[in-house]
C-alpha positions in Angstrom: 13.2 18.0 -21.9 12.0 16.0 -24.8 10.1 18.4 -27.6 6.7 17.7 -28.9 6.5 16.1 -32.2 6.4 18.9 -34.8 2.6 19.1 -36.6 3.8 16.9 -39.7 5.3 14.4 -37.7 2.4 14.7 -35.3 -0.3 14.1 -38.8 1.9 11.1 -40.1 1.5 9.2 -37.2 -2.4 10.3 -37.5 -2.6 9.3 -40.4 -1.0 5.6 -39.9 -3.4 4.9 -37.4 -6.2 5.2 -40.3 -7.5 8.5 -38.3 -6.9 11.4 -40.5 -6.7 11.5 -44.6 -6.0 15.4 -44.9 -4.2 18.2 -42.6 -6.4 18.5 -39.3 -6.7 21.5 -37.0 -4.6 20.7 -34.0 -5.0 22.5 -30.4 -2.6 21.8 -27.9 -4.2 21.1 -24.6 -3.2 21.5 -21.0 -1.8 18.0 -20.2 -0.9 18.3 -16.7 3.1 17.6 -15.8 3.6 14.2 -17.5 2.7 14.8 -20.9 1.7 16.5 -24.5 -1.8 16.5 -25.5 -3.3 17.7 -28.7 -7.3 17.9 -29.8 -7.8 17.1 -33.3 -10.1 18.0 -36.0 -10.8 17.0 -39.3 -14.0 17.0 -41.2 -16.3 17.3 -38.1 -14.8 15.0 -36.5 -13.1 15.4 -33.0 -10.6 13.4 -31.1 -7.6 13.6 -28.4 -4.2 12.4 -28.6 -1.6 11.5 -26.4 2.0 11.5 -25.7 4.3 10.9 -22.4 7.1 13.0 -21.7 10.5 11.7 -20.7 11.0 14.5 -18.0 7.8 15.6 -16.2 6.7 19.3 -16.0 8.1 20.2 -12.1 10.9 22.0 -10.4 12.4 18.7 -9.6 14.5 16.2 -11.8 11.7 14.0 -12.4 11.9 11.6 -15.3 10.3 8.6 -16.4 9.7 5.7 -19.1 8.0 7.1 -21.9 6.9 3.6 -22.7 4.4 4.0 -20.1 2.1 5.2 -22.9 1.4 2.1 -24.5 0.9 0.7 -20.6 -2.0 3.3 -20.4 -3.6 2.5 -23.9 -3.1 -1.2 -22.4 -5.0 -0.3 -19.3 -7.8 1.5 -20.7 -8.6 -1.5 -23.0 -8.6 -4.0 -20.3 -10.6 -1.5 -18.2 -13.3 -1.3 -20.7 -14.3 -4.8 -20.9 -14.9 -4.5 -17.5 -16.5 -1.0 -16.5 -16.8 0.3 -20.3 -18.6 3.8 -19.2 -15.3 4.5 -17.0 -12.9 5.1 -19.2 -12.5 6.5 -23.2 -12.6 5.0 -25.9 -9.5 4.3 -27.8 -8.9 4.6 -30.9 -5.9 3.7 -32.0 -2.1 4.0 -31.3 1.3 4.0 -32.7 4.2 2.5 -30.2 6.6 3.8 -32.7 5.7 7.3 -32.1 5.0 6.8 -28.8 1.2 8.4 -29.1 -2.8 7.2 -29.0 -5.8 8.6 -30.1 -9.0 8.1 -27.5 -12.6 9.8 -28.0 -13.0 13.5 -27.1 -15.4 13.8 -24.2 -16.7 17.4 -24.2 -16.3 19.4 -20.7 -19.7 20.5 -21.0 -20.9 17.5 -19.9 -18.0 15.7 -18.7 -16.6 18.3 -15.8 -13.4 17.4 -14.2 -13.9 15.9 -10.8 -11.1 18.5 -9.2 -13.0 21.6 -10.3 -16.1 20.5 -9.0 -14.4 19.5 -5.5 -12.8 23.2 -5.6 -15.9 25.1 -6.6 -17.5 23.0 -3.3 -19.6 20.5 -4.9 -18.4 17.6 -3.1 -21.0 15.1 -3.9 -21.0 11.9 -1.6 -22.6 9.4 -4.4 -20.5 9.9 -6.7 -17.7 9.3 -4.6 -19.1 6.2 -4.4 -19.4 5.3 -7.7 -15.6 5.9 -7.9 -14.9 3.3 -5.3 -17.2 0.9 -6.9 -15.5 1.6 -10.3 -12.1 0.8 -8.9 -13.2 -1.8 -6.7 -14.8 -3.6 -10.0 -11.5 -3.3 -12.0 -9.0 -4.5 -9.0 -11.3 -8.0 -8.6 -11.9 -8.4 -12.5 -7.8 -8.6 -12.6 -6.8 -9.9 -9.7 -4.9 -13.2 -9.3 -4.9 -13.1 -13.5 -1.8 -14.3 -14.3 -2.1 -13.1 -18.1 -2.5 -9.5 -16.8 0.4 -9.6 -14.3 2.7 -10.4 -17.3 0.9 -7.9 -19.7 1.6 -5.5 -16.8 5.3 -6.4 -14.9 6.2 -2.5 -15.0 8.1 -1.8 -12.3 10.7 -0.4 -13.7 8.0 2.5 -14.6 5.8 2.3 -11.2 8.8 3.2 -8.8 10.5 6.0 -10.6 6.9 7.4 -11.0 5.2 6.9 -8.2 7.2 5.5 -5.2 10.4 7.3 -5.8 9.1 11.2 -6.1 6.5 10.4 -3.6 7.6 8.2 -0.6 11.3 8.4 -0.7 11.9 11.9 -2.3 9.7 12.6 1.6 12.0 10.3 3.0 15.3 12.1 2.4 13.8 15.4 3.5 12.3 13.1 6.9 15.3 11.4 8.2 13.8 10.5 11.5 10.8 8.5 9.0 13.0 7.2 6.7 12.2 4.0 8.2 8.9 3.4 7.8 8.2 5.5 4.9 11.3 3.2 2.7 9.4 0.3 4.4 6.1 1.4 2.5 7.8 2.1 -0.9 9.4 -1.4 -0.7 6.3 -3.4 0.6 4.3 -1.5 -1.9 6.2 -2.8 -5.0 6.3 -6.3 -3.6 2.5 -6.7 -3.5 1.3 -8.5 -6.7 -2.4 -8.4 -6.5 -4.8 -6.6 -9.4 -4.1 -4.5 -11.9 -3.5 -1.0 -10.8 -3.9 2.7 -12.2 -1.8 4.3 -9.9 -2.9 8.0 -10.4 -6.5 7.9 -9.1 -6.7 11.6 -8.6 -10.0 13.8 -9.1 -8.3 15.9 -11.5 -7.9 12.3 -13.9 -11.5 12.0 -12.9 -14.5 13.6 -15.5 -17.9 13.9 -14.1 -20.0 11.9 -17.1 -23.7 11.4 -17.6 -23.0 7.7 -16.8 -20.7 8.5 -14.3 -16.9 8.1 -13.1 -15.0 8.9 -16.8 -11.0 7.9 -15.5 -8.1 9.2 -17.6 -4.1 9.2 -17.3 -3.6 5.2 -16.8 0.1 6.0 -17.3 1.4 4.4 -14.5 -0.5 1.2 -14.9 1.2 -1.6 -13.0 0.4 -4.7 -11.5 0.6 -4.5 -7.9 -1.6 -3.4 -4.3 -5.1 -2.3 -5.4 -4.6 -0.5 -2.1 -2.7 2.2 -3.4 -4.9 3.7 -5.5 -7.6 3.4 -2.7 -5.3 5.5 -0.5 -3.9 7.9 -3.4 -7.5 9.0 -4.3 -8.2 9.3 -0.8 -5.3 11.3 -0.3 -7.4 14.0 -2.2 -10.6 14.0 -0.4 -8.4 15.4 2.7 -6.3 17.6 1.1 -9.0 19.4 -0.9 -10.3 20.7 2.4 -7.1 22.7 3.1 -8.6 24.4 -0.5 -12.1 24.6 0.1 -12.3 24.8 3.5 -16.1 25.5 4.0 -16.5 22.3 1.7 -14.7 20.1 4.1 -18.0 18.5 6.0 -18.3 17.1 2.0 -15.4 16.4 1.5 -15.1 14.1 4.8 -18.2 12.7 3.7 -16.7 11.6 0.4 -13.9 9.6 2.1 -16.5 7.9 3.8 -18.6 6.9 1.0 -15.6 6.1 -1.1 -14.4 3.7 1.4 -17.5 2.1 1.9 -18.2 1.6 -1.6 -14.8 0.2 -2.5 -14.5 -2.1 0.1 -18.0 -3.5 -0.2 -16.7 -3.9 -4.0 -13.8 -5.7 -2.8 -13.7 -9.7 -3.6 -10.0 -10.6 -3.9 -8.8 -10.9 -0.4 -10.6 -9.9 3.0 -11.4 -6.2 2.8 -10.0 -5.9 6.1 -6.4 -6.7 4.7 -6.4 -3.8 1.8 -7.7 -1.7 4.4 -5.1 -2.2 6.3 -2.6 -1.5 4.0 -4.1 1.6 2.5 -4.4 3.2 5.6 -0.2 2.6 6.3 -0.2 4.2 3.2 -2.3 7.2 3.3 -0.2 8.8 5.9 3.0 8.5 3.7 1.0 9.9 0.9 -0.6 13.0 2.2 3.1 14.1 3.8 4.1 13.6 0.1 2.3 16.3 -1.1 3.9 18.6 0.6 7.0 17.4 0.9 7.9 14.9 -2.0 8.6 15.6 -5.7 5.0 16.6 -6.7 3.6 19.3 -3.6 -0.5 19.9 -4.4 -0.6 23.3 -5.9 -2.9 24.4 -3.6 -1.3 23.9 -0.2 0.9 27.1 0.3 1.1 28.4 3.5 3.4 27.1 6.2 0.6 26.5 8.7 -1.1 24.2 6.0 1.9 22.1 5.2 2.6 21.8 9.0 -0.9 20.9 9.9 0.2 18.0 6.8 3.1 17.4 8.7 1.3 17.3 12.3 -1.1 14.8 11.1 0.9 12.7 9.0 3.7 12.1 11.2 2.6 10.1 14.3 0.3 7.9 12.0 3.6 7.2 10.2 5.6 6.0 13.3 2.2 3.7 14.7 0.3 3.1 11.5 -3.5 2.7 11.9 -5.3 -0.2 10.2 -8.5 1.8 9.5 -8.8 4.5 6.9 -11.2 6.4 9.6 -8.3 6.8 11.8 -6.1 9.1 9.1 -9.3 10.9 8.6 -10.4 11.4 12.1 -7.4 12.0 12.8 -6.8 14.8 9.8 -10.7 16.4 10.9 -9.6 16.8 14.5 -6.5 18.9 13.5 -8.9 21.3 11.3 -10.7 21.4 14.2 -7.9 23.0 16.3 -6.3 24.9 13.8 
C-alpha cells in the first residue's frame, strides 16, 4: 500500500503551492478508504489537504488511479461556477505530488450528512436541496463537449466504481451475472453530463447554505443517473441502521427524486429515471455483496432482506425509482 508522504515532503509541496512559508502543524484526518488527508495550520490559518491512495483501505484487492486526484480538483472547480456554495473552495494543487489544498469547513457548522441520518435526523428538504444541487451540475455540463474531453476517465470510473461494485456482485451472483454485467457495460457507454460518482451522505456536509459535496475523486463523464441512484442507494440502506428513522428516510428518497428530476433539463426526465432505477437494484445488492459492504449492515437477516429485494428487480428491472423503494418498504414491513 502506497505510504503517505513524510511531513517534509508533505511542507515542500505546501509550500510550492504559495500556502505555507514556515513548518505548519499537521493533523492527520480520517480520510475514509481512498485516501490521506492532513489539516494544516500555520499562523492562524487553517486548511485541508488531499492525497489518493493507489490501494484503497478494504479487505479486498482494490486499487485505483491515483491520478484521479487532479480529476477531483478538476471537478470541484467546474462545480463551483455553477453551484459555488456546494462544494470547497480550492486552493491550490501540485499534480507532481499528487495533492490539493481546499478551505477547511469546521464540523461545527458543517455536520456530515451520514451522522445526521444515523443519529435520525432525516430531514426531507434538504434532501431536496441535494437533488437540486446535482440536478444543476448534470444540465450545466451536459452535451459540453469541452468537459467530456476534460473528463474521458474511464480508465478510472470502472476500476472504481463499476468493477468493485457491479461485477465484484456479479461473480458472487452467477445466476445475475447477466444483467448486472449488462449495467456495468451500459453504464460506461452513456456519455451525458459530468458526473461525481460518489454521491454518498457521508461526502455530504450539512452547511449554513446548504448541500457542501466532497470526494469528487471519481469524476467522469458519463450517466448523471448513476449518482441519482448511488445517493439513493443510501436513503434505503440507512434504515437497516436507524430503523425507527426509516418513515424519514423514505421520505428523503422521495423528495430527492422529486427535486432532481424537476431539475433535470438534458433529456426527458422520464429517461434518467429509467435508468437509475435499473441501477439502484444492482447498487444496493452491492453493498453487501461487492468490494465495499456498508459498515453498518451486519447481520445475515439484513443482507438477505438486501438480497430479497434486490434480486427480482434485477431480473425485471422497474422504470420508476418508487418501485425499488416500495418495494424495499414492503420487505421492512414483513421482516
Amino acid at each position: 500500500m502506497p505510504q503517505p508522504p513524510e511531513p517534509a515532503e508533505l511542507v515542500d509541496a505546501l509550500r510550492r503551492m504559495g500556502l505555507v512559508a514556515g513548518s505548519p502543524a499537521l493533523e492527520p484526518l480520517t480520510g475514509g478508504v481512498s485516501s490521506d488527508i492532513w489539516r494544516v495550520e500555520e499562523a492562524g490559518r487553517v486548511f485541508v489537504v488531499k492525497r489518493a491512495l493507489g490501494k484503497l483501505r478494504v479487505a479486498a484487492d482494490w486499487r485505483a488511479p491515483v491520478e484521479r486526484n487532479r480529476y477531483e480538483v478538476a471537478w470541484m472547480r467546474e462545480a463551483s461556477a455553477i453551484v459555488p456554495d456546494a462544494v470547497p473552495a480550492i486552493l491550490g494543487d501540485d499534480p507532481a505530488a499528487g495533492l490539493f489544498a481546499m478551505a477547511w469547513l469546521a464540523p461545527q457548522e458543517h455536520p456530515v450528512w451520514k451522522s445526521l441520518l444515523h443519529g435520525g435526523h432525516a430531514d426531507p428538504a434538504f434532501a431536496a436541496r441535494v437533488g437540486t444541487v446535482l440536478a444543476a451540475i448534470h444540465s450545466a455540463t451536459a452535451g459540453r463537449a469541452d468537459v467530456a474531453a476534460r473528463f474521458a476517465t474511464d480508465h478510472i470510473f470502472h476500476p472504481i466504481r463499476l468493477e468493485p461494485y457491479l461485477e465484484a456482485t456479479a461473480l458472487r451472483h452467477p445466476a445475475l451475472a447477466g444483467p448486472l454485467m449488462e449495467l456495468s457495460r451500459a453504464t460506461l457507454a452513456t456519455k451525458i453530463a459530468l458526473v461525481h460518482g460518489d454521491v454518498s451522505p457521508k461526502n455530504i456536509l450539512a452547511g449554513p447554505r446548504g448541500p457542501v459535496i466532497l470526494d469528487a475523486e471519481c469524476a467522469w463523464y458519463g450517466d448523471p443517473a448513476f449518482d441519482l441512484a448511488f445517493c439513493l442507494n443510501h436513503m434505503l440502506l440507512k434504515c437497516l441502521w436507524t430503523p425507527s428513522a426509516t418513515q424519514g428516510f423514505l421520505a428523503c428518497f422521495d423528495a430527492l427524486v422529486a427535486a432532481y428530476l424537476a431539475g433535470v433539463a438534458f433529456e426527458p426526465p422520464t429517461a434518467t429515471q429509467a435508468r437509475a432505477a435499473a441501477l439502484l437494484p444492482g447498487l444496493f445488492l452491492a453493498r453487501v455483496d461487492g468490494k465495499s459492504p456498508v459498515e453498518y449492515v451486519r447481520t445475515q437477516e439484513q443482507r438477505d432482506l438486501v438480497r430479497a429485494t434486490a434480486q427480482p428487480l434485477l431480473v425485471d428491472p422497474p422504470t420508476r425509482l418508487a418501485t425499488v423503494r416500495d418495494a424495499w418498504a414492503a420487505r421492512l414491513r414483513g421482516a
